[in-house]
N, C-alpha and C positions, 0 to 999 in steps of 0.2 A: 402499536408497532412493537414487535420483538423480533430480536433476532429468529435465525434458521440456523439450526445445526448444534454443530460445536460452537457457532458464537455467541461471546457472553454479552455482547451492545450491540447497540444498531449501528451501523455504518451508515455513512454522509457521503452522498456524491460529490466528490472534489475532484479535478485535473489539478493535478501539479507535475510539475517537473520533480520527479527522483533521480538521484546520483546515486548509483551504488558502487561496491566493490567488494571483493576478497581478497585478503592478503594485501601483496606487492600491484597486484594488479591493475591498470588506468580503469578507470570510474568508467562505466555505461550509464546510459541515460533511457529513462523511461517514463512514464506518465502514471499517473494512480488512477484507477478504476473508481475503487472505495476506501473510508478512509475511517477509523476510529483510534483512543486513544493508545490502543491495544496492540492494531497492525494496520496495515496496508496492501491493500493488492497492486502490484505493477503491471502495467503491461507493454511488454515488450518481448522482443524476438528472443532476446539473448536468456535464458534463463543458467541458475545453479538447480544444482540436487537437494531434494529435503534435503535438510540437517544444515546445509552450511549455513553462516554466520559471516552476515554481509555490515560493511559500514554504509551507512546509507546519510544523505543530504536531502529535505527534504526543501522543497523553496516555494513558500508560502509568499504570497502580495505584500506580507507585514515583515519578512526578513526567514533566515535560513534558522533548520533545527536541526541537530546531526544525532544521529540515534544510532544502536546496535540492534541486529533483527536477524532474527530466525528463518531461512525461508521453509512452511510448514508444505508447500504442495508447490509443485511446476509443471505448467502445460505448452509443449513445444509444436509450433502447427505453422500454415504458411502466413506471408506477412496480412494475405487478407482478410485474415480473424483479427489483427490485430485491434482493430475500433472496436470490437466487437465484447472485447473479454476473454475470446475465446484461450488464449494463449497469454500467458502471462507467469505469475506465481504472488501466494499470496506468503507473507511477511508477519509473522508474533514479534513485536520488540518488545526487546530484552533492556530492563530496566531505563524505559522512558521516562525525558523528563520534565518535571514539573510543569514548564509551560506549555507541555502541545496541547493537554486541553484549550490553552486558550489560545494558541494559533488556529486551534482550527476552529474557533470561533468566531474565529477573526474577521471575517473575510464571507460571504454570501456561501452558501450550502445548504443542499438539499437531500433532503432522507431520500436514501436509495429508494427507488418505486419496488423492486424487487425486495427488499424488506418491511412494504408497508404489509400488513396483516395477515403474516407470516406466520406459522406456529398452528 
């Protein structure tokens, strides 16, 4: 298994509930695609523009992890891509920490099928 692309690890199919926000603004809620200790894809309607620098909550079965993140790409489309991936944005955090390797251990996951033998 290796990553595809730009990315440097494999990602792990995980649903979690994501809180994010920018600025002042009230948290939106979204769900994770795929998930490594690097970034996050969300998927949700609401997206930001690359560049921005969201606070995000992430809520793992084992307890919550609050991180800073990047979002590197965002895809705006209707809410029936939403299951899909099709629409969402993916997320580089910015100086994550120590434990979400092992939250995301934490808890049952499964290597993305889309990055099994990949490359």
């Amino acid at each position: 298994m290796r990553p595809r692309g730009s990315q440097q690890e494999a990602r792990y199919r995980r649903r979690l509930e994501v809180r994010f926000s920018s600025g002042a603004n009230p948290p939106s809620i979204g769900y994770s695609g795929n998930l490594s200790r690097h970034g996050v894809m969300i998927r949700t309607p609401r997206v930001h523009p690359p560049g921005t620098v969201l606070d995000l909550e992430l809520r793992f079965a084992a307890g919550s992890v609050q991180v800073r993140g990047r979002v590197m790409w965002a895809r705006e489309g209707p809410m029936v891509w939403l299951s899909s991936g099709r629409v969402g944005m993916g997320i580089k955090f910015i100086d994550p920490p120590e434990n979400l390797a092992e939250m995301i251990a934490s808890g049952p996951a499964t290597i993305d099928p889309a990055r099994r033998g990949a490359g």
